[in-house]
C-alpha positions in Angstrom: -1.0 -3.1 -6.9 -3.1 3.7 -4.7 -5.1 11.0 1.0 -5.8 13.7 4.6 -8.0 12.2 7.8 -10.1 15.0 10.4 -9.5 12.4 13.1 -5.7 11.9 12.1 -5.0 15.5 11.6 -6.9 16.3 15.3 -4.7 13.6 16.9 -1.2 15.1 15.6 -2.1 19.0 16.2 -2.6 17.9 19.9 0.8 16.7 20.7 2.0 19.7 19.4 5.1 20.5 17.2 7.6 18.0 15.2 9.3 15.4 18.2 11.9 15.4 15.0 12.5 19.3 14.9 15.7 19.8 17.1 17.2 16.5 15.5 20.7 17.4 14.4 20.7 15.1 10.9 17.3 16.2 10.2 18.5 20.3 9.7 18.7 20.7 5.7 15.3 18.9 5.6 13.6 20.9 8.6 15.3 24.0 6.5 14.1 23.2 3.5 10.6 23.0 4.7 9.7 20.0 3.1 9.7 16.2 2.0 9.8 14.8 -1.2 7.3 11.6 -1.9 7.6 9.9 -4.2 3.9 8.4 -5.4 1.8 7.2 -8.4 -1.0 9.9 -9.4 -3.9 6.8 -10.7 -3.3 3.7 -8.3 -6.5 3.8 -5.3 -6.8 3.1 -3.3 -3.2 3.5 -2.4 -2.4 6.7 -4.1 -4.2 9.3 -6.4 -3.5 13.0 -7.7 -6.6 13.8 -7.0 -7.4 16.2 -4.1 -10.8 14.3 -2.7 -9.6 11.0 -2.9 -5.8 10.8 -2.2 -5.5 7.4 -1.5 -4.4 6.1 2.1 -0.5 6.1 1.4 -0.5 10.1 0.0 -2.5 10.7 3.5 0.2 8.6 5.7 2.7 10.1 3.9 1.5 13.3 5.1 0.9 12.9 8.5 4.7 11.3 8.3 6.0 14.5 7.2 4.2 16.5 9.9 5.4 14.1 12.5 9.0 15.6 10.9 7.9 19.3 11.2 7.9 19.5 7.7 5.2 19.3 4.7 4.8 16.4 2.2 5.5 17.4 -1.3 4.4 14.7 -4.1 6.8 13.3 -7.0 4.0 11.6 -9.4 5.5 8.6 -11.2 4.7 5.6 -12.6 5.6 3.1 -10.2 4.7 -0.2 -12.3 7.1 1.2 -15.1 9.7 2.2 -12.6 8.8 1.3 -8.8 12.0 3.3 -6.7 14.3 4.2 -9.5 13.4 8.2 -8.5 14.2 7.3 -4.9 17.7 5.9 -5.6 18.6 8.8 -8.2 17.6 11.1 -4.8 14.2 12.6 -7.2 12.2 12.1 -4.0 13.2 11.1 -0.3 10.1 8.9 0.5 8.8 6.1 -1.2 6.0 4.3 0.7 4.8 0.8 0.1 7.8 -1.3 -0.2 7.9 -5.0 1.7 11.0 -4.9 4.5 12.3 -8.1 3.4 15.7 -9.4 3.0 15.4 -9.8 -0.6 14.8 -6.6 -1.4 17.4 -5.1 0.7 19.8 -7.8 -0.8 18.9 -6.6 -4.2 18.9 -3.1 -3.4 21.4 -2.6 -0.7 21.7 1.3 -1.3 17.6 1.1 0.4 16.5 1.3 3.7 12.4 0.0 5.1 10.7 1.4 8.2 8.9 -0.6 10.2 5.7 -2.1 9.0 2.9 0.3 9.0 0.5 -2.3 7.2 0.0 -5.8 5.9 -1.5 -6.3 2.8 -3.8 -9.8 2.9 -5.3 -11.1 -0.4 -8.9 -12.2 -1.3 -11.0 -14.0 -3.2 -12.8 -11.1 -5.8 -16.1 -13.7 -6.6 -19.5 -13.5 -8.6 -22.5 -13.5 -5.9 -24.1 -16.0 -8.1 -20.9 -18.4 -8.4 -21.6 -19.6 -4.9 -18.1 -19.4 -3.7 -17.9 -18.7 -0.2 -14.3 -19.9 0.9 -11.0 -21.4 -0.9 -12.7 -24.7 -0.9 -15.3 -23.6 -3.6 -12.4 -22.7 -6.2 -11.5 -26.2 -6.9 -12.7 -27.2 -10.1 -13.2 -23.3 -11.3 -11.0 -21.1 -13.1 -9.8 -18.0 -11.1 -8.4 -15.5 -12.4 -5.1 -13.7 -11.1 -2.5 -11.2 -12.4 0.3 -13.1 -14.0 3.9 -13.5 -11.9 2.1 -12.1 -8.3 2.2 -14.6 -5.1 -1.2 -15.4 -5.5 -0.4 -17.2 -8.9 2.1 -19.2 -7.8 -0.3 -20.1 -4.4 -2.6 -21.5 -7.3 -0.6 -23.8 -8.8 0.8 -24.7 -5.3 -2.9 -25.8 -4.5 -3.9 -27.2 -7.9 -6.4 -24.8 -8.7 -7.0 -23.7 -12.7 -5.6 -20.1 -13.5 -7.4 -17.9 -15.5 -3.8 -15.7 -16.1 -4.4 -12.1 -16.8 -2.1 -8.8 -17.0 -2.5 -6.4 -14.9 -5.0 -6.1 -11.6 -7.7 -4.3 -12.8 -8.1 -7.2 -16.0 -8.2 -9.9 -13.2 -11.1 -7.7 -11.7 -12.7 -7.0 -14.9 -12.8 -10.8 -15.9 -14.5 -11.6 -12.6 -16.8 -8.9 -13.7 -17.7 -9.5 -17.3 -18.2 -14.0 -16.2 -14.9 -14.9 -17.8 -13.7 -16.5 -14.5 -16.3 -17.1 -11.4 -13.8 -16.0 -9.1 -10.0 -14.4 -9.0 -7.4 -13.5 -6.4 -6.6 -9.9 -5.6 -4.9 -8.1 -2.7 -7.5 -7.3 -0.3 -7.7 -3.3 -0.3 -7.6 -3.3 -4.4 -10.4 -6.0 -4.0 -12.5 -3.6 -1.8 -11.9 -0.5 -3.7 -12.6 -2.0 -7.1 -16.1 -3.3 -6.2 -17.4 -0.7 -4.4 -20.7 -0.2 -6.0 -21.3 -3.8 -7.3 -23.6 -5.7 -5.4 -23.0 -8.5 -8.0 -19.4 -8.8 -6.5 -18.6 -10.0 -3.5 -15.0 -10.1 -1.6 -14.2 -12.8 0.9 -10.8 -12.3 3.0 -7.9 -14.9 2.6 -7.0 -15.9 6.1 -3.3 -17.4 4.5 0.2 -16.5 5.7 2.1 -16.4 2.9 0.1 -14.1 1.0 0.4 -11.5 3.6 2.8 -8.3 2.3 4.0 -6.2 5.1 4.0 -2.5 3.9 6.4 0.3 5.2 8.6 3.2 4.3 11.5 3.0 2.0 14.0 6.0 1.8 17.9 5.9 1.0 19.9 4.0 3.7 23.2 6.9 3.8 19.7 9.3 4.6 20.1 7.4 8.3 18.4 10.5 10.4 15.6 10.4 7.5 15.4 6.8 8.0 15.0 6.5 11.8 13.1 10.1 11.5 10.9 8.0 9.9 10.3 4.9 11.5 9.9 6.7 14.7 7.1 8.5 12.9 5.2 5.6 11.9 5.9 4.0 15.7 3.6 6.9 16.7 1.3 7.2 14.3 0.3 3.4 14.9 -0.1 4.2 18.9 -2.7 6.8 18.5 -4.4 5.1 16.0 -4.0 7.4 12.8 -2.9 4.9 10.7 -6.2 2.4 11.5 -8.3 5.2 10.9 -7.2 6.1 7.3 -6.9 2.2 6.5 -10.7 1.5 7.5 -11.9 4.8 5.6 -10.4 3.1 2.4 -11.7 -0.2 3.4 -8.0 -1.6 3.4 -8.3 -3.7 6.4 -11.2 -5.7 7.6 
């Protein structure tokens, strides 16, 4: 389940330098010039090597690391293979797009998560000729969804047939190709994948327990890092950079 913004970059360059800069624990980093991110380089619209199209975490990530005085330097992995394992090994010192909740920090106790900076809502991916406008038009259809996500289980919860695939971009395709008249995807991947199909059409899930929220992970014993960089995204959110990169990637409604 993958960036910079003229607005964003115009609304950090006029507060001035790094609030971070004279911060004591944050020296070796501010010395070192840069911060290490850790990101995968084909996963839009969250993250992408390429230069145009960066994906909205790559261009948070980077106006994070100017909020620290410092530069964002990219560490391109494959994060289905291997979501943080570079991050606890100390490879990179960013990893964005983690969930803070307890059962990841249980599981990983050696992690720390900012505050939220997102919160990633699924929808329904349908066919514009299926007539589906709402959950209520599932029943009785087969919907496809990615095998072991939330979104499964919320199918069987509500009795609906699923169309079980591997993989997000198979779920899309299936809608695509009539195998299934409908299937659930996290909102932004919905968006991005059917740009430019007017066959498709993507209605919003308006359901609490599918909601994800998304924030910074880095090492807990990095504790000036870690509040560096939840202060970081506090700001960010106030002035409004972070809306404006989400709604240019069509991530939030």
């Amino acid at each position: 389940m993958a960036w910079l913004s003229g607005a964003a970059i115009l609304l950090i360059t006029a507060v001035g330098s790094s609030v971070f800069a004279d911060e004591g624990g944050l020296a070796p980093l501010i010395k070192k010039g840069y911060v290490r991110v850790c990101a995968d380089p084909d996963n839009l619209p969250f993250s992408s090597e390429a230069g145009s199209t960066p994906g909205f975490e790559v261009e948070l990530a980077r106006l994070i690391a100017r909020e620290l005085g410092v530069d964002a330097r990219f560490q391109w992995i494959l994060t289905w293979v291997r979501p943080f394992w570079e991050l606890k090994r100390g490879e990179c010192d960013i990893f964005m797009g983690l969930p803070p909740i307890a059962r990841l920090k249980q599981s990983n106790p050696w992690i720390a998560v900012s505050r939220p900076y997102y919160t990633m809502s699924y929808a329904i991916l349908a066919r514009a000729d299926a007539g589906i406008r709402g959950t209520a038009d599932l029943a009785g259809k087969r919907v496809a969804v990615d095998a072991g996500r939330p979104a499964e289980y919320w199918l069987l919860e509500h009795g609906l047939e699923r169309g079980i695939y591997k993989r997000q971009e198979n779920v899309f395709r299936g809608v695509e190709i009539g195998e299934a008249p409908a299937g659930l995807l996290p909102f932004p991947i919905a968006m991005w994948m059917s740009r430019d199909k007017p066959g498709l059409v993507v209605i919003p899930l308006a359901e609490p327990s599918l909601e994800i929220p998304l924030g910074a992970a880095t090492r807990r014993d990095d504790g000036a890092l870690t509040e560096a960089v939840d202060r970081a995204i506090d700001r960010l959110l106030a002035t409004g950079a972070v809306g404006e990169i989400l709604r240019r990637y069509h991530a939030v409604r």
